[in-house]
N, C-alpha and C positions, 0 to 999 in steps of 0.2 A: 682564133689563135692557131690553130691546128691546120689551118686554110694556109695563112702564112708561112708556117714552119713549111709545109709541103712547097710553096711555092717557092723558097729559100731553097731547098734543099733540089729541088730541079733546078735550078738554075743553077747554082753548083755544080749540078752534076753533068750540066750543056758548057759551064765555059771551064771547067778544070776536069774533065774527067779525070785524067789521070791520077789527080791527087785524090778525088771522090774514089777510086776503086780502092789506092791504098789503104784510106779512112775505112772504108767498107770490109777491108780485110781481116785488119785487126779489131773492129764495133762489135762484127758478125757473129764473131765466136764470144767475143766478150758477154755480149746481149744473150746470147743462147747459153753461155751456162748461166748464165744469171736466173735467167729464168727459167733454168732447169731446176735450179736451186731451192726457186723459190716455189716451186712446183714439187719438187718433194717435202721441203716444210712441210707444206699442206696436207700433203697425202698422210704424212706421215702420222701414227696412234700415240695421243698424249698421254693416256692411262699406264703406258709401255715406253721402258728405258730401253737402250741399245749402243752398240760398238757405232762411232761416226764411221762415216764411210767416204770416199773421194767424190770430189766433184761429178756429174754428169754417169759414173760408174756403179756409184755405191761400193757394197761389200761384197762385189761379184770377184775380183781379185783376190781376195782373204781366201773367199771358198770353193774356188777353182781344182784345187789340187787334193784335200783330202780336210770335208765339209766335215766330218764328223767330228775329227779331234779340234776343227775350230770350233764348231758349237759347245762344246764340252766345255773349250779354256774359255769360251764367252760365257756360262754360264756359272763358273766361278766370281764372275766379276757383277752378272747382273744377274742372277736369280732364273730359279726353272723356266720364265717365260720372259723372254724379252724379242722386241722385235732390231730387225737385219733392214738393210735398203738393196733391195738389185734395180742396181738404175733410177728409173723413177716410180717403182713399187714396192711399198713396206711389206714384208714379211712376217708374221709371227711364229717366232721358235719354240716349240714346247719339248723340253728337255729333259724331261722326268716322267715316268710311269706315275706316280701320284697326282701331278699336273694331268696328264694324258686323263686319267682318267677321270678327273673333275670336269674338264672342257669338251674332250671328245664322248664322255657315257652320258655325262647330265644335260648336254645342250650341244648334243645331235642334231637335233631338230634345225639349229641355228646354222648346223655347218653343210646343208646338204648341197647349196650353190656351190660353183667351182667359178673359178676364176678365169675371162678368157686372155687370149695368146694368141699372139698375131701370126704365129709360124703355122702353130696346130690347128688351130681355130677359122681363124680367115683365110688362108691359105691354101693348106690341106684335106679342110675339110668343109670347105663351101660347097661340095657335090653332093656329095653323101651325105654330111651332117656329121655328129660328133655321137661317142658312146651316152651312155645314161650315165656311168663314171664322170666324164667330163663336161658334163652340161653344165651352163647358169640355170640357177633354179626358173621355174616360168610353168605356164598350166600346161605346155607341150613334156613338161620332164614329167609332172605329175600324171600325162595320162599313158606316157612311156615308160614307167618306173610300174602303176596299174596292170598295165598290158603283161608287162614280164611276169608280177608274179602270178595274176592266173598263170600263165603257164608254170607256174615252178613251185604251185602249190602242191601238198603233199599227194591229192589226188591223180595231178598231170602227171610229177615226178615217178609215180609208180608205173606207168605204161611208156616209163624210158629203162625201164630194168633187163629188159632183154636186149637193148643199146649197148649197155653198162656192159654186159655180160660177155656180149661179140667182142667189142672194142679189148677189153684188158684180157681176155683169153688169149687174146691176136698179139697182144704186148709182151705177153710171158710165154708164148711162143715164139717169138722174134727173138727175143732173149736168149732162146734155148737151141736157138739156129745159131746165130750170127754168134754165139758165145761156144758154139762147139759143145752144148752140155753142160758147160762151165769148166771147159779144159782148156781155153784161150780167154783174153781177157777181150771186153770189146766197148765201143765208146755206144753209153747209153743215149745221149744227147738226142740222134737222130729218130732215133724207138720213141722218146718219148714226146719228141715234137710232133713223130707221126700219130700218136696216141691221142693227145691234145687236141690236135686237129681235129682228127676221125671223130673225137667223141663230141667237139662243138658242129661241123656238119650234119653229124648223125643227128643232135639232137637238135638242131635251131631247122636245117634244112631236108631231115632224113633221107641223105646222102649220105656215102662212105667215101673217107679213105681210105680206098685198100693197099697200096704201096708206099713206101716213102720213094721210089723211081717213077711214081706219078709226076708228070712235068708242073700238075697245078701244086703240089705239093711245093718244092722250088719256090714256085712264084710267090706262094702265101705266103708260105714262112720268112721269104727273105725280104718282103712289103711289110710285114706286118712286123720284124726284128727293127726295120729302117724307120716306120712310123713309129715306135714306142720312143726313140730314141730323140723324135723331136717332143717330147714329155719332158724332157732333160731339161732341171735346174738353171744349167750353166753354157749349157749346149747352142743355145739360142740366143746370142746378145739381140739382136734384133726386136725381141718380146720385151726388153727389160727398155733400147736405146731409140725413141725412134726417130734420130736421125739416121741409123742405118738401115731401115728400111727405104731411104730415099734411093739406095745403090741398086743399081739397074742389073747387076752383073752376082747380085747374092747368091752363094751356091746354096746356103741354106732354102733361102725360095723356089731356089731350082730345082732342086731335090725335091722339097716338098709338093711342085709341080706335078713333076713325074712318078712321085708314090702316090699321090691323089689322082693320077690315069689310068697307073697300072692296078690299083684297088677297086676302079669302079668295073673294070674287064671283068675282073671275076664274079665280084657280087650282082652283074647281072646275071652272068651265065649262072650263078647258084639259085639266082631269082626267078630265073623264066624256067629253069629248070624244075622248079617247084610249081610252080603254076601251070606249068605242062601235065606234070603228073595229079596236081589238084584236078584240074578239067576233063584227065583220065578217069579221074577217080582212085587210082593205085598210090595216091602217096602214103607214105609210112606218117603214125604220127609222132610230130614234132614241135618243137614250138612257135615256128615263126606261122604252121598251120594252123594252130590251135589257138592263135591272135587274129589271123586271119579270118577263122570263123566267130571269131566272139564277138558279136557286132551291138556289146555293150563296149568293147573297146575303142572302137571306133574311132582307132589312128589312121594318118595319112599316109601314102607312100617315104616320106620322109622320115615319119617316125617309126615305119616298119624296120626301113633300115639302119636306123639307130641303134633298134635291139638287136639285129642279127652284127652290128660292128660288136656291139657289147659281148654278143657270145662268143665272136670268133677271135676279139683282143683281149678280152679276158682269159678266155681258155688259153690261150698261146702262153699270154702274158702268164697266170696265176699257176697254174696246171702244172708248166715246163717247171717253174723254178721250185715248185713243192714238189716235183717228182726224181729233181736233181738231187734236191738234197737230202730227202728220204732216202734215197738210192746210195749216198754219200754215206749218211748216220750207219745204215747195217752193213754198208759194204766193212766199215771201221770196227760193228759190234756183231760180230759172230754169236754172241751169246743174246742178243736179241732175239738175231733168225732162226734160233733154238728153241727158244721159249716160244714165237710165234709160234714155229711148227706142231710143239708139243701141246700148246692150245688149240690149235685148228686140230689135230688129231684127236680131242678128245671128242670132238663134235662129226666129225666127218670121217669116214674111211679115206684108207689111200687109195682107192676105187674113183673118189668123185676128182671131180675134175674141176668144178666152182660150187660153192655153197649155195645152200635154198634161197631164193630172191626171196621168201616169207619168212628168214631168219631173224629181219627186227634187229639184226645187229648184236645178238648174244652171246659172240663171242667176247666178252669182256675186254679180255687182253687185246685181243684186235684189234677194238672198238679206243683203249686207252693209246695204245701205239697210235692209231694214223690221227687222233688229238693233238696228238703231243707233236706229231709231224704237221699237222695242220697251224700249230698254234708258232 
């Protein structure tokens, strides 16, 4: 039967073409949403209500412009948890802190895979690989996920204290320059990207950044601001549509091309840089050293650099934006930065210049402030 039909339909298309392209024009898109259609059906979670969405699109247009207050009015209508369609992948929206915390605290364990994307995933990151953040679960995440935290056990973490110590002295001296004492105003933004940086170097590669007019400084920051941004929701139709991955001419892949050439420049040169000084024997310790020698770890060059993407997009990523708006809160609460002071004074003279790395943390009030800034 299907032998037939094929042979109908060539010949068709040998004695009319022309009318066979017209048919072909209008079948083509017909057939492809259809079975886009019905390819989200399927995907989509029966357990979970949700807002219908367009054809071939979904609810990528709804949440385009300002996602939050549309999850909000969608969740009057169907409850804390309801799932969304971006194209042809169902989303699940959890829209409540009491929801959040039954799915995300009790069944963690469930969520540690990550979903891949064809922009961030295949793209971007076929050289290097992708963070511990963004991996499918698989025994390569579990022995990459191992790896980190030897190093970031309490033990390791203590022989990065005098890291700690360089790095944010150098930040609130930069502060004390560039601000004139605090008799001009000046944008923090740049301080603490340098900050960020310096302390994931120092600590994944123990290398410093000493400048923000370092040219690598530049480089990283403005790679690594361009890479987060294909993590973007909405940013990426191409992850959601794939017929627009067929387009030869995608600036999104071309981009993505060129942050995945300019990223791998660097993390060589941090890498052999490291290995240079390993074979000296003068490297500082760090953690991507301190993987290197654990040879219960015993990852691959690919999942070494896994963990060193982790430390350097996380730090950029997590770091910058907790140190902005920390920076934000007491620039606003004068009576904050009062009460800090008068707590660190009771513990320190105005003599010191940083607190005992064996303090343990007891300054109370400190220790509740940068929670509160953490949380």
């Amino acid at each position: 039967m299907s032998s037939r039909l094929i042979a109908a339909a060539w010949a068709q298309a040998v004695h009319h073409p022309l009318q066979t392209l017209l048919i072909s024009i209008i079948l083509v898109p017909i057939l492809y949403v259809a079975s886009g259609e019905l390819s989200r059906r399927r995907a989509r979670i029966a357990a979970f209500e949700g807002p219908p969405g367009l054809p071939v699109v979904g609810n990528i247009p709804d949440i385009k412009y300002n996602a939050a207050e549309k999850y909000r009015e969608w969740s009057q209508i169907y409850g804390d948890v309801y799932q969304i369609q971006l194209g042809e992948i169902p989303v699940i929206v959890v829209n409540s802190a009491k929801s959040a915390r039954v799915i995300f605290g009790q069944f963690s364990q469930a969520l540690s895979s990550r979903p891949v994307f064809y922009t961030f995933h295949k793209v971007l990151s076929n050289t290097a690989g992708t963070t511990i953040g963004t991996s499918p679960f698989s025994d390569s995440l579990k022995r990459r996920r191992k790896g980190a935290a030897s190093a970031l056990n309490k033990p390791a973490v203590t022989t990065y204290i005098p890291h700690l110590d360089v790095e944010t002295l150098a930040f609130v001296k930069e502060g004390f320059e560039y601000g004139a004492a605090g008799t001009q105003g000046v944008d923090p933004m740049p301080m603490i990207q340098r900050l960020s940086l310096s302390l994931s170097l120092t600590l994944n590669w123990g290398t410093r950044m000493g400048s923000r007019d370092d040219p690598m400084f530049h480089e990283i920051t403005d790679v690594e601001e361009d890479i987060s941004k294909f993590r973007s929701t909405t940013g990426n139709l191409q992850d959601y549509i794939p017929l627009l991955r067929l387009n030869p001419f995608s600036a999104g892949s071309r981009r993505a091309r060129e942050m995945r050439g300019r990223r791998d420049v660097y993390l060589k040169k941090l890498n052999d840089d490291l290995d240079e000084r390993m074979a000296k024997g003068t490297h500082k310790p760090c953690i991507q050293a301190n993987i290197i020698q654990d040879k219960e770890a015993a990852l691959n060059k690919e999942e070494l650099t896994s963990i060193s993407l982790t430390m350097l997009s996380g730090g950029l990523d997590t770091l910058t934006t907790l140190m902005a708006w920390s920076i934000a809160l007491l620039a606003q609460r004068p009576d904050i930065q009062e009460k800090a002071i008068v707590e660190i004074r009771k513990m320190y003279s105005e003599k010191e210049m940083l607190c005992d790395p064996e303090d343990d943390m007891k300054c109370t009030y400190i220790v509740a402030l940068f929670k509160e800034c953490l949380r």
